[in-house]
Every structure is written in C-alpha cells, then in structure tokens.
C-alpha positions in Angstrom: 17.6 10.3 82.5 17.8 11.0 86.1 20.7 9.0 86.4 22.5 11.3 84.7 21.3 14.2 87.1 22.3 12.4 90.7 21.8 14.4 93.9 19.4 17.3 92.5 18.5 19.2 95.6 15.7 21.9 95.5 17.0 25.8 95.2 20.2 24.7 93.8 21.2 25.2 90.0 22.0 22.4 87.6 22.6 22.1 84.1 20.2 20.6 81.5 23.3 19.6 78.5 21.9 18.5 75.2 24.9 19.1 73.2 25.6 15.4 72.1 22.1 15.4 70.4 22.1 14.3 66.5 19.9 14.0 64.0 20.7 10.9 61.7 24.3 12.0 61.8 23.2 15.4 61.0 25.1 18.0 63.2 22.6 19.9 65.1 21.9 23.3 64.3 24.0 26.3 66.7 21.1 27.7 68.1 18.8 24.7 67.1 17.9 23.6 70.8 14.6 23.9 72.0 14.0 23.1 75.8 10.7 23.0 77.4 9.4 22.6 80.6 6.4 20.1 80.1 6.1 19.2 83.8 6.5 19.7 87.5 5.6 19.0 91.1 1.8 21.1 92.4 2.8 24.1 93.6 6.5 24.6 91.9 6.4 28.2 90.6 10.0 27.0 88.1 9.7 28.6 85.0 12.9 28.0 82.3 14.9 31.1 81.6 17.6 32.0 79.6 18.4 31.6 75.7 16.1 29.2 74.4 17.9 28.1 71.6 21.0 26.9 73.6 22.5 23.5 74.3 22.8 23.8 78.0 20.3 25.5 80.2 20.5 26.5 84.0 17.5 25.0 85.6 16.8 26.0 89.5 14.0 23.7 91.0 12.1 25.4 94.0 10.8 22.6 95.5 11.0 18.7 95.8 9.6 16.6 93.6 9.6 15.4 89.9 10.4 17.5 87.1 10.1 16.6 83.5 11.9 18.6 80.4 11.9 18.1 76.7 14.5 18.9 73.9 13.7 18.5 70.4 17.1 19.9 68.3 17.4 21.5 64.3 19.6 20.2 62.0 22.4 22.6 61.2 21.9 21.9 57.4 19.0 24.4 57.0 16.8 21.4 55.9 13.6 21.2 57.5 14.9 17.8 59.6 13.8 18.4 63.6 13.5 15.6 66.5 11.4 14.1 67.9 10.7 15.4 71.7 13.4 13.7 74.2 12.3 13.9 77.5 14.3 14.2 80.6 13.4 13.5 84.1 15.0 14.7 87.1 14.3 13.9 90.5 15.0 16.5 93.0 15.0 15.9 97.0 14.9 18.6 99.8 18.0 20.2 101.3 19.3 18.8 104.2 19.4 20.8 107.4 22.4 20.2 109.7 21.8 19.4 112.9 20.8 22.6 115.8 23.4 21.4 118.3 21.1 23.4 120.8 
C-alpha cells in the first residue's frame, strides 16, 4: 500500500519488496516473483528493469503522480500453485526546490 512507501519523490529510487509473500503457507519459489508495471501517470516514460524474477525491484518514477504495480509469486514446491495479482500503489510527489536566496 502506499503507506508502506511514504515520501516517494519523482527521479528518486525506491524499493518494491515482496519477499514476505506466501502462498497457503507455501514458501515462495527463489526466482518465483513476477512484478509488473500495470499503471502510471500520462506522460511517465517508467518502464521496470532489472531481473524479473526477484523479490525486490528498484523502481525510479520520472514524474509525479500515481503508479500502480502487481506481484503475483510461484510456489517453491514445483507445483503449479501461483497468486493471485497483488497490487501496490505508490504515490509519488515532485521534488522540492530550495529556496533561490537571490
């Protein structure tokens, strides 16, 4: 939620962390993380890069606005057992400026 991702501010770096996702009690696969972009504010250019398949990612929003992610995780037990699509929202505000003492 975008609680848990206070004080986003455009063309800085955070970290999207789904490594305390479960399935059932099912540990979740190593490389069973699947992030996706699914939507962003008119005119953002932000694409996700980086390993896929990873618990965290490294997310840099380029402009202001609202930005909405998904996760959907693998079961580590080979079975066929994936998520459903958890959805993240982040809320990201434009960087301050300090004042031109001049």
């Amino acid at each position: 939620s975008a609680q848990d991702y206070p004080d986003l501010v455009a063309n800085e770096s955070f970290v999207l962390d789904g490594s305390a996702s479960e399935l059932s009690g099912v540990p979740v696969a190593k490389n069973g993380y699947q992030w996706a972009l699914l939507q962003k504010p008119v005119g953002s250019q932000l694409v996700l890069t980086g390993a896929p398949e990873q618990a965290q990612r490294t997310v840099t929003p380029d402009m202001a606005g609202s930005y909405t992610f998904g996760l959907a995780v693998t079961a580590a037990n080979q079975s066929a057992l994936v998520s459903d699509l958890v959805t993240v929202t982040v809320i990201v505000q434009e960087p301050t400026t300090p004042n031109d003492p001049s």
